[in-house]
N, C-alpha and C positions, 0 to 999 in steps of 0.2 A: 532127154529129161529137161523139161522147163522151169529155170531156175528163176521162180519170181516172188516176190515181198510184198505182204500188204501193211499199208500205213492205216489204221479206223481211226477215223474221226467221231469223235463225240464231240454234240454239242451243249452248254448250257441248257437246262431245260427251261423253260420263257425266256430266251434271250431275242427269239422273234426271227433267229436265221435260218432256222430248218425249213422256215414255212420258202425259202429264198432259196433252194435245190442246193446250197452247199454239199458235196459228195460226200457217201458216207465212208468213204475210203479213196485211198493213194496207192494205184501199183504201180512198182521198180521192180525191173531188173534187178533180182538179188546179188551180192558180193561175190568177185571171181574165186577170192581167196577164204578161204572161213578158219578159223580157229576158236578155241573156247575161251583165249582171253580178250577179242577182239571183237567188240561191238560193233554192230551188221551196221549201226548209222557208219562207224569209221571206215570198214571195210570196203562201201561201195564207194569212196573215195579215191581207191587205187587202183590203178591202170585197168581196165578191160577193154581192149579194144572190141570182143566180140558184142558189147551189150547192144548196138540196134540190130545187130543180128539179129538175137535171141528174143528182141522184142517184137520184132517180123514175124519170128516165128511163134511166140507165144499167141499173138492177135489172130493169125490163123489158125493154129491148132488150141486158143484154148477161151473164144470169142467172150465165154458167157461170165470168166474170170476179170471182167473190164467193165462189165456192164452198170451204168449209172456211176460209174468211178472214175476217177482222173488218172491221169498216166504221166511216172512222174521222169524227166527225162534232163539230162546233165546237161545242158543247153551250154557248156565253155566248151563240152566236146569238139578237136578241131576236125574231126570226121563226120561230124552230123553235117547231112544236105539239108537245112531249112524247107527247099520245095519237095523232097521225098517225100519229108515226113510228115508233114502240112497233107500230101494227098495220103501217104499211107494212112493216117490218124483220121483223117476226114471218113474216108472209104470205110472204115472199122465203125464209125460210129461214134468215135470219142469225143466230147465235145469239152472237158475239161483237162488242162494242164498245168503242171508245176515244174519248175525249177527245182527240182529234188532226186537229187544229190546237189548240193552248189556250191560254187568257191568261197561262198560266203561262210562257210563249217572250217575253212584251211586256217592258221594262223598266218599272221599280219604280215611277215617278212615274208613267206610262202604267197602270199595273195599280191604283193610288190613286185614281185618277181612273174608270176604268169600274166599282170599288167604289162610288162616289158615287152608282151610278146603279142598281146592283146588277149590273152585266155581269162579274162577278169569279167567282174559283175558285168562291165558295160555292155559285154558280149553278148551275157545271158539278160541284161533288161533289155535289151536291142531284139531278142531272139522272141521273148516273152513278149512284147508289142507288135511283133508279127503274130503273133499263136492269134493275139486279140485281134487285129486285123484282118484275119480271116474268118472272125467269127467265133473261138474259142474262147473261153473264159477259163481264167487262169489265178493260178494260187503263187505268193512271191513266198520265198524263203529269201529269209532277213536274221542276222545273229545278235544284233547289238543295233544302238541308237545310232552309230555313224551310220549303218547303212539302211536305217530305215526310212530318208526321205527318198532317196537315189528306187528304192523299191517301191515307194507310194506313185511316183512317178510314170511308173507302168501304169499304173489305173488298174490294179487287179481285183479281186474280187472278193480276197482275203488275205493274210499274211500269215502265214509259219513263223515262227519262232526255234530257230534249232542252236542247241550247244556247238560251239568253236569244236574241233580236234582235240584240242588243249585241254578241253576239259573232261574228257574222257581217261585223263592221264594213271589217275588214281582212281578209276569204275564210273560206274553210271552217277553221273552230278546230282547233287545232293536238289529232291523237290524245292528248299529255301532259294538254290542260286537260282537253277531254272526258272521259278516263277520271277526273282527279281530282274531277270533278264528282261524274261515276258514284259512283265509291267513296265518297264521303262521303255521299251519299245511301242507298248500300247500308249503309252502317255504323249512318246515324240510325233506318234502317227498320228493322234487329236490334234496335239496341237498344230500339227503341219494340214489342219481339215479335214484329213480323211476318217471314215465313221464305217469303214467295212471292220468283220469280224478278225479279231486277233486268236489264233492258234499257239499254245504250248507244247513240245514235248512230253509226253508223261508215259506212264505204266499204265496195263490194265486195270490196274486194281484203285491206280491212283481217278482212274475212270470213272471207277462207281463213288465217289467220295466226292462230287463238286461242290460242297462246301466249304472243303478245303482248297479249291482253288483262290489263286490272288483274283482280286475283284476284276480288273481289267480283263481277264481273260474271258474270252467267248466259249470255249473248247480243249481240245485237249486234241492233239493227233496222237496217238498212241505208237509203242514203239514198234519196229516192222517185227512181222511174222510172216510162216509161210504161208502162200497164197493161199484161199481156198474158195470156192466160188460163195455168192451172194446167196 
């Protein structure tokens, strides 16, 4: 049984980036562990060693569930081969990818500690500037304004915005932080030049209401569900 998560992207309506092929969605490998108090963003956070497995096998047996979509893959993993999966992804067809799952979701002392070891952002924007050098075009996940230049830096195509761990501590973060997250991320990445689309977290519902998004935001990637084809 193929255990896989779709991220939908919604975009602003006249924001001018759909006309620009941003995917209308993100599949991951869904969470090894599940529970009902445990949000699917946390969950794919914790150990699975099997997930390119299951992403191997997803790509074969379930091709048409990728299609026009990006593939979103743990790139600190220290079992991911970079030339595998460069030819595996190529081969399938995919031509867009994100850092999603990232260290950049872990809190600060947690993310100190897998730098010690080299399992940190640098990994995954080092990983992500390969996906781009061979031709991929790529989405950064970024949590906050520290590490929004270090991810403008990849040259990506656009940027995620996701809640810390930390913040899921008490349920799903309140629409007010999230978008003020967004926004100050959007704000650091203008003025650092870059002028690609800015992505929030959000709900479906929070989906059909982009009025009520903060002005910065371009979209909205929606929270994962289970896959189902285009």
């Amino acid at each position: 049984m193929l255990n896989l998560v779709t991220w939908r992207i919604v975009l602003r309506p006249g924001s001018g980036w759909s006309a620009r092929a941003i995917p209308d969605a993100i599949v991951t490998v869904g969470p090894a562990f599940r529970h009902p108090g445990l949000a699917v963003e946390v969950g794919l956070l914790l150990p699975n060693r099997n997930c390119l497995r299951r992403l191997a096998a997803a790509l074969d047996a379930a091709r048409d569930l990728f299609a026009g979509r990006a593939v979103g893959l743990f790139l600190a993993d220290p079992f991911l081969n970079l030339r595998t999966e460069l030819d595996r992804l190529t081969a399938a067809g995919i031509t867009w990818i994100a850092n999603l799952p990232s260290v950049e979701q872990q809190d600060e002392a947690f993310t100190r500690e897998l730098a010690d070891v080299g399992l940190d952002r640098g990994l995954e924007s080092q990983r992500l500037v390969s996906f781009r050098s061979a031709g991929f075009r790529t989405l950064a996940v970024v949590a906050d304004q520290a590490g929004t230049a270090g991810a403008v830096e990849t040259g990506p195509d656009g940027l995620i915005v996701m809640p810390r761990i930390v913040d899921f501590a008490a349920g799903f973060p309140s629409f007010r932080q999230r978008g003020a997250a967004a926004a100050a991320v959007a704000d650091r990445a203008r003025a650092a030049g870059w002028s690609g689309p800015v992505l929030g977290l959000g709900t479906s519902s929070e989906a059909d209401h982009e009025t009520l998004w903060p002005p910065p935001l371009d979209g909205l990637i929606c929270r994962p569900e289970p896959a189902s084809t285009p």
